[in-house]
N, C-alpha and C positions, 0 to 999 in steps of 0.2 A: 475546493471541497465544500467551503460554505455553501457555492451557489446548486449544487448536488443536492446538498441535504435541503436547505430552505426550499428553493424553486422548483427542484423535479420529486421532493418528497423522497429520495432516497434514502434506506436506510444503512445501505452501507457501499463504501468505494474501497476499492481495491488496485493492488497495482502489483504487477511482477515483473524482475529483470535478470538479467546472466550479470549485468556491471556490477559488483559487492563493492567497488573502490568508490564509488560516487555515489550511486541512486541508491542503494541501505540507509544512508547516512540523512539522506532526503527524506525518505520516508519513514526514519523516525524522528526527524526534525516536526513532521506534518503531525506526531501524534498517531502514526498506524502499527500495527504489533504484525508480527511474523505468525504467519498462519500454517506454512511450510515449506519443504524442498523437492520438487522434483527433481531425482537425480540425473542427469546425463539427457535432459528433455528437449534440448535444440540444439541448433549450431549456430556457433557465433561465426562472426564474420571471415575467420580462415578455415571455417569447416569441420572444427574440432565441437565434437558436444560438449556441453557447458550443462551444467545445474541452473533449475529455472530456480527464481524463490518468490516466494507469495508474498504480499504483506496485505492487510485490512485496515479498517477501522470503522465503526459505529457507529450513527449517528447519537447515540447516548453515551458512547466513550468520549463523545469532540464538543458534550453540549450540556448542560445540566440542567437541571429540572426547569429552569427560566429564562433558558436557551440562552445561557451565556456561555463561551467557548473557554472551555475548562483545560485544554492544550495550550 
């Protein structure tokens, strides 16, 4: 994510999954907040729809005013 925010001037990265057991736990390890749920928006791998879920974060949520990384 640093290299997002610094090199491409992004101001914000995102990321969404069906896995809640693992990748949730990742992405707020990273400092990213839940932004929402779509209900029933794909299928996972036996075909059954799943809930997508969104998470973000900021380039001023992950950086303080002296660009030091405040997560």
């Amino acid at each position: 994510m640093d290299y997002a925010f610094r090199e491409w001037n992004a101001h914000k990265v995102f990321a969404e999954t069906i896995d809640t057991a693992k990748s949730l736990g990742l992405m707020k390890k990273l400092g990213m907040r839940p932004e929402g749920v779509q209900r029933k928006q794909v299928r996972d791998c036996d075909g059954n729809w799943a809930d997508l879920h969104l998470y973000g974060v900021l380039m001023e949520e992950l950086f303080s005013e002296e660009g030091r990384k405040v997560v």
